[in-house]
N, C-alpha and C positions, 0 to 999 in steps of 0.2 A: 429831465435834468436832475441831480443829483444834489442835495439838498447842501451837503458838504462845499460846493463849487459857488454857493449863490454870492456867497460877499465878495468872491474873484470877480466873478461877470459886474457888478458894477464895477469895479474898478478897468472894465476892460480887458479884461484877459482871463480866457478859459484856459482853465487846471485840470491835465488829463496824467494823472498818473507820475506826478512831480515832474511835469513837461509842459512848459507854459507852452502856447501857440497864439502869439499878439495878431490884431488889429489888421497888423499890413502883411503877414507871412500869406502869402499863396502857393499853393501846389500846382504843378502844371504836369499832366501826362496825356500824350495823344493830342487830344484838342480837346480835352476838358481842362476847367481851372476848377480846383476846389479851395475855398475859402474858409478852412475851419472854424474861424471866430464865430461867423454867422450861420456856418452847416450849408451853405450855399454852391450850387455844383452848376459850373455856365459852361457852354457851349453853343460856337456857333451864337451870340447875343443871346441867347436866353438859359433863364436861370431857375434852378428850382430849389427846392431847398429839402435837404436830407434828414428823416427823423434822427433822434440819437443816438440809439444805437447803433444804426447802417454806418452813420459818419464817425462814431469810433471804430469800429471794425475797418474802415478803408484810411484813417490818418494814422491806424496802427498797421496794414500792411503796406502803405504809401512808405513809410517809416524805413522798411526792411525791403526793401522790391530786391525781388530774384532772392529772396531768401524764404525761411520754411516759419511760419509765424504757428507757432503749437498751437490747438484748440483750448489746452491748459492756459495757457494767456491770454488768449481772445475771451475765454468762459472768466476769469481775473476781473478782465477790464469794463467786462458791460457786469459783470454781477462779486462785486466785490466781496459780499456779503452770503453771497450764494443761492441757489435758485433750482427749483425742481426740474426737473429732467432737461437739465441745460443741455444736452445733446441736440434734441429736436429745436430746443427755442437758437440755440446759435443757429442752426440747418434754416430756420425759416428768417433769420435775421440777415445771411450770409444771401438766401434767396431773395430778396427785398432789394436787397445791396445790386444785387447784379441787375438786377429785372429793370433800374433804374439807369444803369451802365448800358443796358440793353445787349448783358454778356450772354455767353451757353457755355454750360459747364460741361456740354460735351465737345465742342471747341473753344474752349476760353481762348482772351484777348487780352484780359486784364486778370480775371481771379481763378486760379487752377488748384482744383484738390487735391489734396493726397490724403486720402482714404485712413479715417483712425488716426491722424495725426496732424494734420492742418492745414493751412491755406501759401497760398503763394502768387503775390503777383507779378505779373508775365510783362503788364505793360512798360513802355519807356519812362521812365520819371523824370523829370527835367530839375535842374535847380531852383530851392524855393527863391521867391523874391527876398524875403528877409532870411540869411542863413546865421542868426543867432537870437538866442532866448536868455532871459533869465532865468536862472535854476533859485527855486524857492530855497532861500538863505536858513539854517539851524538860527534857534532862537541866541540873539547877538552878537551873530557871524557877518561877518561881511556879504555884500552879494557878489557872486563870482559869474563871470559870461564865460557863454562856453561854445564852439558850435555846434547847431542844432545837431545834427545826426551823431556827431561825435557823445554828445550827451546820451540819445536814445539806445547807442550800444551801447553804455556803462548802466544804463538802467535796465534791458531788457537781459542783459547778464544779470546785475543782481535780483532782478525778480525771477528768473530763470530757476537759480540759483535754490533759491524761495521755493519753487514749483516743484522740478524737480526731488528735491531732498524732502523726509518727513519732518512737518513742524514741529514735531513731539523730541525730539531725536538728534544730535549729530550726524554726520555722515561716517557711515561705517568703515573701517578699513577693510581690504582685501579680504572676501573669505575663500580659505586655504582648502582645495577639494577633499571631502571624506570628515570636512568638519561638520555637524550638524549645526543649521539654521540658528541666530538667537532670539531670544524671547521677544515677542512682540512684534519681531520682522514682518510686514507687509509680504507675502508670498508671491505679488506680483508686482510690484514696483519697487525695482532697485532701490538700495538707498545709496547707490554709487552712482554717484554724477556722470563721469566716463563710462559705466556701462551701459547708464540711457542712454549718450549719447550716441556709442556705439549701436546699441540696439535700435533708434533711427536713421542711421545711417544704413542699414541693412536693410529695412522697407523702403528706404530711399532707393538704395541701388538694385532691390531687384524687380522694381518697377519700372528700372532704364530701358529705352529701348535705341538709345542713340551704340551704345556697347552692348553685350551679353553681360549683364549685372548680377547674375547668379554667382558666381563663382565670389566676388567682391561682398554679397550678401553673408555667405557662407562665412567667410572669414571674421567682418566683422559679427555679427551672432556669439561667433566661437570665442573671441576676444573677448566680449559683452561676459561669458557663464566665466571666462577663466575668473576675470573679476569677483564676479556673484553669482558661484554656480547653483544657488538656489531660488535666481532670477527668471520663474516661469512665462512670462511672456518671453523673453528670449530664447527657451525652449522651443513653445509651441512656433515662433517666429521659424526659428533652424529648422524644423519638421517640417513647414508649408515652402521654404527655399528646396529644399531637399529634392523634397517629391515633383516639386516643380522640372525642378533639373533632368531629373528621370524622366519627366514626363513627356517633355522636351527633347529628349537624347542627348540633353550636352554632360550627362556623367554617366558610366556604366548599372544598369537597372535596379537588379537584386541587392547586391552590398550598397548602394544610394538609399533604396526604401527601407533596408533594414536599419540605416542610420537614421533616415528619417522617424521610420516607427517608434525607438530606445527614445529621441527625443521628446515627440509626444507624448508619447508613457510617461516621462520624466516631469513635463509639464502639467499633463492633470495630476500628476502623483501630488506635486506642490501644491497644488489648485485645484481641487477637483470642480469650481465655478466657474474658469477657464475656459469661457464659450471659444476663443479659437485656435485652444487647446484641442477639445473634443471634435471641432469641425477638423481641424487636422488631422486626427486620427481616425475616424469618421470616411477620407480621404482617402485616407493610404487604406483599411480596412474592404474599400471599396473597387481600386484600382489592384491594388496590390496582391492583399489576400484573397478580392473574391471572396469574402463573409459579407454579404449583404444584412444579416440579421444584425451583425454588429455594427457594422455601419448604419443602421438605421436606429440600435438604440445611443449612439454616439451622437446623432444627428441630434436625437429629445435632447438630450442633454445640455446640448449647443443652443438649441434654439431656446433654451429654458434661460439659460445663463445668458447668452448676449445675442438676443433675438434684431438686433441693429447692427451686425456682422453680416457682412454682405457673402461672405466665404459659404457662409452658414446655407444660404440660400442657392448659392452659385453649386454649392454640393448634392443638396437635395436636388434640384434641377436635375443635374446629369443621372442620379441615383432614379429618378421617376422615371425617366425617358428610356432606361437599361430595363427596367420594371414593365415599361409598354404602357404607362401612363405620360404620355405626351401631353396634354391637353395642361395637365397638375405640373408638368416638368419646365412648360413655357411660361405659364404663371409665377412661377418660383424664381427663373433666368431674372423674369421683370421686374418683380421686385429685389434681388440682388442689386441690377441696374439703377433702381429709383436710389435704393441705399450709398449707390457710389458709384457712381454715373461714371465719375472716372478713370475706372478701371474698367483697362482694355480685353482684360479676359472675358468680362461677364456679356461685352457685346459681341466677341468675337463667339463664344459659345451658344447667345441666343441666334447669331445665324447660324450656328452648324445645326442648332436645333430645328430649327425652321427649314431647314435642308433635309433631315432625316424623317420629319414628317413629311416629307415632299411638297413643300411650298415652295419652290423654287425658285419664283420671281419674288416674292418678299425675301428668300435670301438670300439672292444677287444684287435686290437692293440695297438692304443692309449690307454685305460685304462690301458693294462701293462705295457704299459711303464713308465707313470707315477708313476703307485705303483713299480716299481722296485725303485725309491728314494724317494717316499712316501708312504709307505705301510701302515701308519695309515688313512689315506686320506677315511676317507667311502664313500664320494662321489663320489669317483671314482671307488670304489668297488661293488657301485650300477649298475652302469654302465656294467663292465661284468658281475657282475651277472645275469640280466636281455638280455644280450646279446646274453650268454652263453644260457640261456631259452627259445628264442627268436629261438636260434640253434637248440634245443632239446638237449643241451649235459648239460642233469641234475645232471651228476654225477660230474661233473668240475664244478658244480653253488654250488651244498652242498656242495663241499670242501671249498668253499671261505667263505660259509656262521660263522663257527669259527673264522674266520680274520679279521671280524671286530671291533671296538676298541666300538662305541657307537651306535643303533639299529634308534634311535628318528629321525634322518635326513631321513631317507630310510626305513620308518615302513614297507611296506607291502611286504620287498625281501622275508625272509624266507617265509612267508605264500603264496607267489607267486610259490618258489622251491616246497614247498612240498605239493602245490595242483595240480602243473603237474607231480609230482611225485607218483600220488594217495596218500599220507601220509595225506587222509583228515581229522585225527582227530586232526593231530598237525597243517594243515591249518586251523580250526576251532578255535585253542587254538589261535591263532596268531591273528585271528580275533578280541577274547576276548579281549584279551592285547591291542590292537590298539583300542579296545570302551574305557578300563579305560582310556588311556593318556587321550585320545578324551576328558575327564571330569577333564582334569588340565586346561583346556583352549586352546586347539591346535587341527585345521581343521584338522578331519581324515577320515571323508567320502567316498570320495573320493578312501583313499585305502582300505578303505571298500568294498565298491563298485567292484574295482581292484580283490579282494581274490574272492567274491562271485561271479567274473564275471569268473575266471580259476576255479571256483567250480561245475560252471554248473548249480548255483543258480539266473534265469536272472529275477524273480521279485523282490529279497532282492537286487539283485542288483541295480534295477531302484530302489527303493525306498531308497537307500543311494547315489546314484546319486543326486537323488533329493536333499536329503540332504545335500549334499557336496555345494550346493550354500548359503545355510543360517549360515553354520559353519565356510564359510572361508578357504575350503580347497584351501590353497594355489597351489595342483596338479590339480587340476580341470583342469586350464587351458593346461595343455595336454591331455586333453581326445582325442580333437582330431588327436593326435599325435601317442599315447600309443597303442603298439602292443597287449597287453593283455586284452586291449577293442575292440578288433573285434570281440567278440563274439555275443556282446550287441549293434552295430552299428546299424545294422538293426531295433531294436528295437523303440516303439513311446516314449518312456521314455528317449533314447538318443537325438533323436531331437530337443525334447523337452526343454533338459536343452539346449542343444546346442546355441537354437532360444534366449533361458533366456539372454544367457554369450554373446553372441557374437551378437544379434539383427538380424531380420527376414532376412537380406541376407549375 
């Protein structure tokens, strides 16, 4: 307890941040009651009572339910004064909180992360018993009531507010592009309000998965630099959308990565400390250019600078696994995952990893698991399917193949099922379809190669092999990985590209 709060609590009433919470307010969500005065959390007739911190972290998200409470405010309110590596100490104060909830922050009920940015609760809130406080009065002012929540949004705007902008500083106007930066400027944090916000809003939305959020990321990003085009988290933010998009097929490949790479550059250009700046670039260097060297000294750099970027780790993963260190690639996925459990890429990649080392009931387990609370998810649907195949159990692979929501991320599953299913005329047609996308601008090669290699066709296969290096098949780089390329290993034609993509040893 806070040594500032001690003459309040005799008089009865705890002072959280110029937000009284009396005696008789109760909170009510789900079947729990929280009673902030005493830190006391009942359910079900029994009661336990919450240390101090856990119970400001939860009467400050109770506060805002279904809204996005910044880790800059939650780090505010348990450490006014400030405190060493508040990152991890919130991560273990936040896990205290839940364990107590008896939540999982891989399916939250009540407190859902967003990765790098803050918390959100999910649960129902009900209204409190008492819906008014008094607001601590300026010295000879009157005391004014207010309603509770109506109060806590004019406070968490003005501390926002506070957060936000540098304390040293005004808030900048507009800066005008081809103007050089001014003096003193923070290099990564706006000092424009509307472009942080912007710039949240676009890790917002391209972590949606109820829309395609990409495109919506995109924009605001771009909105965010018109404001402060010297605003490098907003770069490297635009870079990691970008590539996403391409990577995904919902924008055309080449002119996508090439915007995405300008951005990156631009971001360590401002910041060269920028850990997911360099993890960005790192990315594209990897995927894109096929410079493994450069991607790997991008990767130090990342992990130097912000070794609690889970991106960081989720990159090195795939970079190890391309390498033929598996074993180092699945370690790396993991702890991405521990770093931010709730992001669905980094589970969705530890099964494909888990797949390519050929573990395949571990990841068909994980791919169901996941689709059991994201069942639109096709990246993860790729996963069993292919694992399932992998199994021979083709008739549990075509079930799944109706369940997916969009075909473009995971061209070649069906034409995969129904060429080990002999169904070779619909594997052929699948082919077809994967040549036209191929001519909207999107490396398809590769799964080219994939259908005609389970067809039993191994010179159309090497010769789209081949091809899969000049188109930019972004899957190329698992050939060496990919179960459904053992047919064609033996092959001079795999060597070959093999010797192209990854250099004579």
């Amino acid at each position: 307890m806070r040594a500032d709060n001690e003459s309040v609590l005799k008089s009865g009433v705890l002072l959280y941040d110029r937000v009284q919470v009396t005696d008789g307010t109760e909170i009510r969500f789900d079947d729990w009651e929280l009673r902030p005065r005493s830190g006391e959390l009942v359910r079900e007739g029994k009661v336990q009572r919450l240390p101090q911190q856990p119970l400001r972290v939860l009467i400050e998200l109770l506060a805002h339910p279904a809204e996005v409470v910044t880790r800059e405010r939650l780090v505010k309110v348990l450490w006014p004064k400030g405190v060493v590596d508040y990152d991890n100490s919130l991560n273990a104060v936040v896990r205290k909180l839940r364990a107590v909830l008896g939540d999982d922050s891989e399916t939250p009920r009540y407190i859902e992360t967003l990765p790098r940015i803050g918390y959100r609760f999910v649960g129902k809130v009900e209204a409190a018993a008492v819906d008014e406080v008094v607001e601590p009065p300026a010295p000879g002012s009157p005391i004014i009531r207010r309603p509770v929540f109506a109060i806590m949004i004019l406070l968490v705007a003005a501390v926002g507010m506070t957060l936000f902008l540098r304390s040293d500083r005004t808030p900048l106007a507009p800066l005008a592009a081809g103007t050089a930066p001014p003096a003193n400027t923070s290099p990564r944090r706006t000092t424009n309000e509307r472009a942080y916000d912007l710039y949240l809003q676009g890790i917002f939305n391209r972590s949606r998965r109820d829309i395609p959020g990409g495109p919506l990321a995109v924009e605001n990003f771009e909105a965010a630099l018109k404001l402060d085009p010297y605003y490098a988290d907003a770069w490297a933010g635009l870079a990691e959308t970008l590539s996403g998009e391409a990577l995904s097929m919902r924008s055309p490949l080449v002119p996508t990565y090439e915007r995405a790479k300008s951005a990156a550059l631009r971001a360590v250009e401002l910041d060269d400390g920028l850990g997911h700046g360099h993890a960005a670039l790192a990315n594209i260097y990897m995927f894109f250019d096929r410079d493994f060297a450069k991607a790997e000294a991008e990767l130090d750099l990342a992990r130097r600078s912000d070794p609690g970027y889970g991106r960081v780790w989720h990159t090195q993963a795939l970079l190890r696994a391309f390498q033929g260190r598996m074993p180092e690639a699945l370690e790396a996925m993991q702890r991405a995952r521990q770093l931010e459990p709730m992001t669905l890429l980094y589970g969705t990649n530890y099964g494909l990893l888990l797949y390519e080392a050929r573990r395949y009931d571990e990841a068909i387990a994980q791919a169901k698991l996941l689709l059991s609370s994201q069942p639109r998810l096709d990246q993860v649907r790729t996963v069993l399917i292919r694992a399932l195949v992998a199994k021979g159990d083709l008739e549990a692979a075509l079930a799944q193949l109706p369940l997916r929501v969009n075909e473009r991320p995971t061209l070649s599953d069906a034409g995969l099922v129904y060429a080990h299913a002999g169904r070779v005329d619909e594997a052929r047609a699948e082919i077809a379809r994967i040549e036209r996308i191929g001519k909207e601008g999107y490396g398809v090669a590769f799964d080219v190669a994939l259908l005609q290699t389970a067809l039993g066709d191994l010179p159309a296969a090497c010769a789209s092999l081949n091809r899969a290096i000049a188109d930019h098949s972004l899957r190329l780089l698992y050939m060496r990985l990919e179960t459904a390329m053992d047919p064609l290993r033996g092959e001079a034609c795999f060597k070959e590209v093999e010797r192209k993509l990854y250099g004579p040893n």
